[in-house]
C-alpha positions in Angstrom: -45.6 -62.4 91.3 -48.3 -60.6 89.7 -52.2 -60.9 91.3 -54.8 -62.1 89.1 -57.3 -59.6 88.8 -60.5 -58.7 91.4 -62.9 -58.4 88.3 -64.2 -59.9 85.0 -63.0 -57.7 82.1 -65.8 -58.6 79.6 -68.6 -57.3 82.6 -66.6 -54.0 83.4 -66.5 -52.5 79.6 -70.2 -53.7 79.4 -70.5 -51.4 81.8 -68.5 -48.9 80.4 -70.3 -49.4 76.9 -73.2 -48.6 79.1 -72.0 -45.8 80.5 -71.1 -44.1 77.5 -74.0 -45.2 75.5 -76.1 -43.5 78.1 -73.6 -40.2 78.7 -71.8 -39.7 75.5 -68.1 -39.8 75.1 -67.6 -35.9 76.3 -69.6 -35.9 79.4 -68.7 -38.9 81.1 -65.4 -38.6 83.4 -63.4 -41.0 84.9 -64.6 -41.0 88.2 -68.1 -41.4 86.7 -66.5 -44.7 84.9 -65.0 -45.8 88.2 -68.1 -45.8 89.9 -70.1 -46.9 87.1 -67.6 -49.6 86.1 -66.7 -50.6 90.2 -63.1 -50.7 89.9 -60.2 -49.0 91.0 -59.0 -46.2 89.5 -55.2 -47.6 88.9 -56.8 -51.0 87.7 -58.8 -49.3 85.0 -55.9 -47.4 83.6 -53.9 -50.5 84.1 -56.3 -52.3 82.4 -58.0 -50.2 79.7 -55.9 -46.9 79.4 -56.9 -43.7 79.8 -61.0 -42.6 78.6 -60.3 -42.6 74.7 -58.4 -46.2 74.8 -61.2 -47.4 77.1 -63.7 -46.1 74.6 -62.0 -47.1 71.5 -62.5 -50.6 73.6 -66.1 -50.0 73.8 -67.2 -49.3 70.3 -64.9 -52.4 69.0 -66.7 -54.5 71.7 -70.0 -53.0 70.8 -68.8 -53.7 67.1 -68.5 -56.9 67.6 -71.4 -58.3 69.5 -74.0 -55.8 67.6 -72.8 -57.6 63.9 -72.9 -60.8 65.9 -76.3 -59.5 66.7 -77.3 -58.2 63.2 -76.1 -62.0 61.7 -78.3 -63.7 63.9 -81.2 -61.2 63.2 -81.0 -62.2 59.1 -79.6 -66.1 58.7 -82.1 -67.9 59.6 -84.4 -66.1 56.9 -85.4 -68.5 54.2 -85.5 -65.5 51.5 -83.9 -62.4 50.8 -86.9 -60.3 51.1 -87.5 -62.0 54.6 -84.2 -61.2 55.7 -84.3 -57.5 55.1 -88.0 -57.3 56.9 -86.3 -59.0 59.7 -83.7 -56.2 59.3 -86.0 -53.1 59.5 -88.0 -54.9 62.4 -85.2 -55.7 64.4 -84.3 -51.4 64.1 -88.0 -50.9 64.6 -88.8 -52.7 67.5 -85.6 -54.6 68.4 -83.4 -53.5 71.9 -86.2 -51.6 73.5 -84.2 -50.6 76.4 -81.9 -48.7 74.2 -83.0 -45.6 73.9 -80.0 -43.8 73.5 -79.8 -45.1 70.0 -76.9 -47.0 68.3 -74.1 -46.5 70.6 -72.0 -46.7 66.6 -73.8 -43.6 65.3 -73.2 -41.9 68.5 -69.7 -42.7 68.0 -70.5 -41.6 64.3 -71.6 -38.0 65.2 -69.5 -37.3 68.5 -65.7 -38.5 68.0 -65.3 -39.9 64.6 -65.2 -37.0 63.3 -62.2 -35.5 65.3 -60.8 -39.2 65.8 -59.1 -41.0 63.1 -58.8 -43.9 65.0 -62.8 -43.7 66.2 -63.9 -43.2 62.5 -62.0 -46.1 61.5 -63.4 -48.4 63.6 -66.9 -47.0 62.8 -66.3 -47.0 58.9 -65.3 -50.6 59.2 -68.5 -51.7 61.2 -70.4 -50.0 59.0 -69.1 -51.4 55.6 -69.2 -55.2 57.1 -73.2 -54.6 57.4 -73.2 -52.9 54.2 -71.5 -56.0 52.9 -74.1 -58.4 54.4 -76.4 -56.3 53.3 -75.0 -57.0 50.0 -74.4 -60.4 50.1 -78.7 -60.5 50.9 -79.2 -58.4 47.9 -76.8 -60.3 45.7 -78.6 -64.2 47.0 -82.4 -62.3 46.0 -81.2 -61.3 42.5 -79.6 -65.5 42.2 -83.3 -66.3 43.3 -85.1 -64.0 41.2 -87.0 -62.0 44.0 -84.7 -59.1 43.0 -84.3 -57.3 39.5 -80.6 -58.6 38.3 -80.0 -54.9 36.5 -80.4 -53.1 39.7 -77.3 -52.4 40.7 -76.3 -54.5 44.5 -73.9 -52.5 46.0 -75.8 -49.4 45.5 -78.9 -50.6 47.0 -77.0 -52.2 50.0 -75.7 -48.6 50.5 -78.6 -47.6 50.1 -80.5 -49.8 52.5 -77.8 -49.5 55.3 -78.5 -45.9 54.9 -82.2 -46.2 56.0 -81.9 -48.7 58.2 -79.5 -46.3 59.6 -81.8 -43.5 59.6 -84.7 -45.7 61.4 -82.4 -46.5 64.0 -82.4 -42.6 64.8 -85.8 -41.8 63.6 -86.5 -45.0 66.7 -85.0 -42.9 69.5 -87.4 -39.7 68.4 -91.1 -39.4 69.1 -91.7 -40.7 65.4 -94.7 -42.7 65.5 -94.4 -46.8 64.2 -96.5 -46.2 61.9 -94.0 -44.1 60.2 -90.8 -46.2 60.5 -93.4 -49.4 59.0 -94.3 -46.6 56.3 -90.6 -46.2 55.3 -89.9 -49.7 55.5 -92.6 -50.9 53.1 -91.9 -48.4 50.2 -88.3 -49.3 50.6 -89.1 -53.0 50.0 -91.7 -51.8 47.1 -89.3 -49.8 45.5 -86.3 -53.2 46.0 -88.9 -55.9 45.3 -91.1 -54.1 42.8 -89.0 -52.1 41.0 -88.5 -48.5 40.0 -88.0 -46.9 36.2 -86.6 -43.7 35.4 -88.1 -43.0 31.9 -88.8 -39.9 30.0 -92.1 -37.8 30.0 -95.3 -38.7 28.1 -97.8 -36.9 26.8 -100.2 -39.0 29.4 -98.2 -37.9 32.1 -99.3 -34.5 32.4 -102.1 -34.7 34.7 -100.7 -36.9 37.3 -97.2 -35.0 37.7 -98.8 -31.4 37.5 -101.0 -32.8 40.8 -97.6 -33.7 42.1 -95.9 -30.2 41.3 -98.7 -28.3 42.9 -98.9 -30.1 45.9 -95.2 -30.6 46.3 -94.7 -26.9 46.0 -97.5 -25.7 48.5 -96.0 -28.4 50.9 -92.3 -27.5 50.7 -93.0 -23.5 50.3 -95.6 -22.1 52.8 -93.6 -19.5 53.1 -95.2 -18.8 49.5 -98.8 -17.9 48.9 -100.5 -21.0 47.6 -102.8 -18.7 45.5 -99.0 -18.1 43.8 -98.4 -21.6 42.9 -102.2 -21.8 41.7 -102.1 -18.8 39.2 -99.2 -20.3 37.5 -100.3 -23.9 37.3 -102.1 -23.6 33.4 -98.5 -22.1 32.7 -96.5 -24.7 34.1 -98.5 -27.7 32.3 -98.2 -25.5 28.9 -94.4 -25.9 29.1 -93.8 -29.3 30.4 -94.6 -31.3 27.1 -91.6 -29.2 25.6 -89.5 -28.9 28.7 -87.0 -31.7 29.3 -88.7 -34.1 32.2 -88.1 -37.6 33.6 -90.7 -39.3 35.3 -89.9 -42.2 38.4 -92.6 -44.9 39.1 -93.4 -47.6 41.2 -95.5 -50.4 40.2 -96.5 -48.4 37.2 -97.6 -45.3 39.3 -95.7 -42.0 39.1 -94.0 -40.9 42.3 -92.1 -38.1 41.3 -90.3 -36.1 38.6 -87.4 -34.3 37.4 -87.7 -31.0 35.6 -84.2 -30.3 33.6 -83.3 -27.5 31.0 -79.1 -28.0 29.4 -78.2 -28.7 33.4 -80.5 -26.3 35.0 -82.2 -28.3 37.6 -85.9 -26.6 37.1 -86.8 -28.7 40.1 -87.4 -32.8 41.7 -90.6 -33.2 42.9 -91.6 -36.1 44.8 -95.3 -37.3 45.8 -96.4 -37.1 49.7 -96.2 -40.9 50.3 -92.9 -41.2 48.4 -91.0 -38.4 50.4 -87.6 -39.5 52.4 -87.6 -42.9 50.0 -84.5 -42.2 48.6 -86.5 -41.4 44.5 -85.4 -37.6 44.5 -81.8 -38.6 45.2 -82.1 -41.4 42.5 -83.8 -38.6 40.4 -81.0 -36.5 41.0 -78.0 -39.1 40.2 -80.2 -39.5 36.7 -79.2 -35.8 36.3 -76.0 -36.4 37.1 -75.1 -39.3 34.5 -76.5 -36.6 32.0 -74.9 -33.8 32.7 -71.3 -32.9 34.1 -72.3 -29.4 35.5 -75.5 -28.6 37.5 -77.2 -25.8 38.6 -80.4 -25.2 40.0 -82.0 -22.3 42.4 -83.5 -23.4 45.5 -85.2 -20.5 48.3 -83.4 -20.0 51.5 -86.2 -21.1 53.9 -86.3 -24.5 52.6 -84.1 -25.6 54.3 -84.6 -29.3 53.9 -83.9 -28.6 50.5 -80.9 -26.6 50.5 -79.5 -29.9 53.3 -80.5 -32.5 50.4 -78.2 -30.8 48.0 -75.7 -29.6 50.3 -75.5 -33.7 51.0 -75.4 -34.6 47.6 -72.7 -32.0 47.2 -73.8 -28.8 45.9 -72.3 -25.9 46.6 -74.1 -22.4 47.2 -72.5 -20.3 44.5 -74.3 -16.2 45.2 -77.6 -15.2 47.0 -80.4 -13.8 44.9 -83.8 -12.5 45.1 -87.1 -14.3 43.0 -88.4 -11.3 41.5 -92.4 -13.3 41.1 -92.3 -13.9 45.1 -89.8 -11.8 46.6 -88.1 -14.3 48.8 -84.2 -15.3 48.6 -83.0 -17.6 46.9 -79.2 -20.0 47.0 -78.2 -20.6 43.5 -76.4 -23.9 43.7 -73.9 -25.7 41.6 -72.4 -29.1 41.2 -69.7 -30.1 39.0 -68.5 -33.5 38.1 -64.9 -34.5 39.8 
């Protein structure tokens, strides 16, 4: 006759979801489980396998209780647009205490990628959010808060994507203001709208102030007497370059500089940096063209990430002859 068990199940992988949370899946052992968990060694194995089963166990549980979580968070919001500021506040100032971040992109970065098992129980976590996420998007486009030609599935991606990336950004020593920063452009650019259009002649001023500062920002590396000397240049050739303009609310943000699939550049405003507008910039290049190139200098490196991400590959080194710092050239091709 078998004994019932000395200990509540649900309560010991709490504490081994808190464990792990806390440690990470590769430095915490066994015994540090058994003590943490205060069990027996046989009755853990007996009960939740060896360390992977047991966290496999965790991240499902986890799983589980944060969409629970996440559910509760948004249905009670009597609009769309309400729902998703509950959304970014609950990542902003929600779980306090946690400040390991979210024990799923742990999972994300640690053993998902080595685990085929782990990623697919963080994949499907992550697309049932994106799918509520959706399912808000889709109920504010029914009510009209939400442009119906915006596409829904791309901005739920999108918005899991940040809410993601506040959840990190959370665990940092990035200021609130910040994360409140990001969270209101994203619901100017959702509730408000964005336009990709083409360049007008009454554009000029506004997006040369946004290449000159763009470029001193992103190259210090570069003299910014360099970027000044070539300015009366630069707005000589834009009217008969090809250029697309993004705004918000009828302000320019950013712009695209394109020549037969050579990306001259994406340049995006101070305030409107890490909104997700040079990525939807560069998707605009992508519909037009099948093959891109563009040159990009080695020590912007957030630069040469972005593409990487949005998958360009480096195709030869190089050297800009006006500045004499190295350059990637970079190409993407359509699958």
């Amino acid at each position: 006759m078998s004994r019932n068990k000395e200990f509540d199940e649900n309560v010991a992988l709490q504490k081994a979801i808190e464990l792990f949370w806390k440690q990470g899946y590769e430095k915490t052992s066994m015994s540090d489980l058994v003590e943490h968990m205060g069990i027996h060694r046989k009755s853990l194995y007996d009960t939740f396998g060896d360390k992977r089963e047991l966290y496999l166990k965790a991240i499902q549980c986890y799983g589980k209780s944060s969409a629970e979580r996440f559910r509760a968070v948004i249905s009670d919001a009597a609009t769309a647009k309400q729902a998703i500021q509950d959304a970014f506040d609950e990542m902003i100032e929600g779980n306090k205490c946690e400040r390991s971040g979210c024990f799923f992109v742990n999972a994300a970065n640690e053993l998902a990628p080595r685990d085929g098992e782990a990623d697919k129980i963080v994949n499907q976590a992550f697309l049932q959010m994106e799918q509520g996420l959706f399912d808000i998007i889709r109920k504010g486009q029914e009510s009209g808060e939400i442009p119906c030609h915006q596409d829904a599935r791309i901005w739920a991606e999108f918005l899991q994507n940040t809410l993601i990336g506040i959840r990190v950004l959370a665990r940092t020593s990035a200021s609130k203001d910040k994360l409140y920063r990001i969270k209101e452009m994203f619901l100017e650019l959702l509730f408000n709208g964005i336009e990709i259009r083409k360049f007008q002649t009454g554009d000029l001023e506004e997006i040369m102030k946004i290449w000159l500062d763009t470029n001193i920002r992103a190259h210090c590396f570069v003299p910014e007497d360099y970027w000044k000397s070539n300015f009366e240049m630069v707005k000589g050739a834009l009217p008969c370059a090809e250029v697309y303009v993004c705004e918000i609310r009828g302000e320019i943000k950013a712009f695209l500089g394109i020549d037969s699939g050579y990306i001259a550049g994406i340049f995006v405003s101070n305030e409107a940096q890490s909104t997700g507008i040079g990525k939807r910039l560069l998707d605009k290049a992508k519909a037009l063209y099948p093959k891109l190139s563009l040159s990009v200098y080695q020590k912007n490196e957030r630069a040469v990430r972005f593409y990487q991400r949005e998958g360009f590959a480096i195709e030869q080194e190089q050297m800009d002859e006006n500045t004499g710092e190295a350059e990637y050239r970079m190409v993407w091709t359509q699958a």
